[in-house]
N, C-alpha and C positions, 0 to 999 in steps of 0.2 A: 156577449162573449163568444170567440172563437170556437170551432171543435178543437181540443187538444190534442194535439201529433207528437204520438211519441217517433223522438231519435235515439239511433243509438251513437253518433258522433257527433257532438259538437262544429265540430267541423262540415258537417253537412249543410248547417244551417245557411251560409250564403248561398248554396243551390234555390233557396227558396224565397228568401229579403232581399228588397233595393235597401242601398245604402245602408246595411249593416253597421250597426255602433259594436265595436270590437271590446267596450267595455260591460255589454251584457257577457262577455266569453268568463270575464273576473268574477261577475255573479254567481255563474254558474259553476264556474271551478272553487271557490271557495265555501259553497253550503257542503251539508253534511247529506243532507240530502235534497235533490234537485230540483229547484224551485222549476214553476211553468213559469214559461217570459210569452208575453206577447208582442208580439212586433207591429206596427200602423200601418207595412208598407210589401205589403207580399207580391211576389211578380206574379203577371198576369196569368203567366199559362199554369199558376199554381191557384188561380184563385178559386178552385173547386174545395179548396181544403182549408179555406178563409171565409169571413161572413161579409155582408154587406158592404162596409166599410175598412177592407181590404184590409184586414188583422187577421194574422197566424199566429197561432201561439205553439211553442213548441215544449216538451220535457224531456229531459235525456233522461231516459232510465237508466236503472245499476244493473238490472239484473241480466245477469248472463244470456239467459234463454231468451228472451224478448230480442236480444241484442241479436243474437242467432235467427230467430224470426224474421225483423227484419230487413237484414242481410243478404238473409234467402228471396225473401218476396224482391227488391229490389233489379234482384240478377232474372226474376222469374219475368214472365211473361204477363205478369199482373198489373205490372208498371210499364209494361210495353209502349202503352200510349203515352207516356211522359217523359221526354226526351230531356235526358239530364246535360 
């Protein structure tokens, strides 16, 4: 199994799957609370945060503060090296 990446937008998630199935987006927008998806097909210059067999898994958190978190690391300097 994947390490699990939380996001906070749904929408993020093609920055980091080839060929994206847009009906995991239905999954996720209809639980109550957010299932983890894993994906088979993570791009390559993400595959620091995928295991062997090139699966990311991702979970959108609710919670406000995490969302805020981050948002911040993103704009920071901590992600520097990962050209979005």
């Amino acid at each position: 199994m994947p390490l699990i990446n939380l996001i906070d937008d749904i929408n993020n998630i093609p920055k980091y799957v080839e060929n994206l199935n847009i009906k995991d987006f239905d999954l996720i927008n209809k639980n109550n609370s957010p299932p983890t998806v894993i994906y088979p097909n993570c791009k390559s210059k993400y595959k620091f945060l995928a295991n062997d067999l090139k699966e990311i898994s991702f979970r959108l958190t609710p919670i406000n503060e995490l969302k805020e978190i981050i948002n911040k690391l993103r704009f920071s300097n901590y992600f520097k090296f990962c050209k979005h």
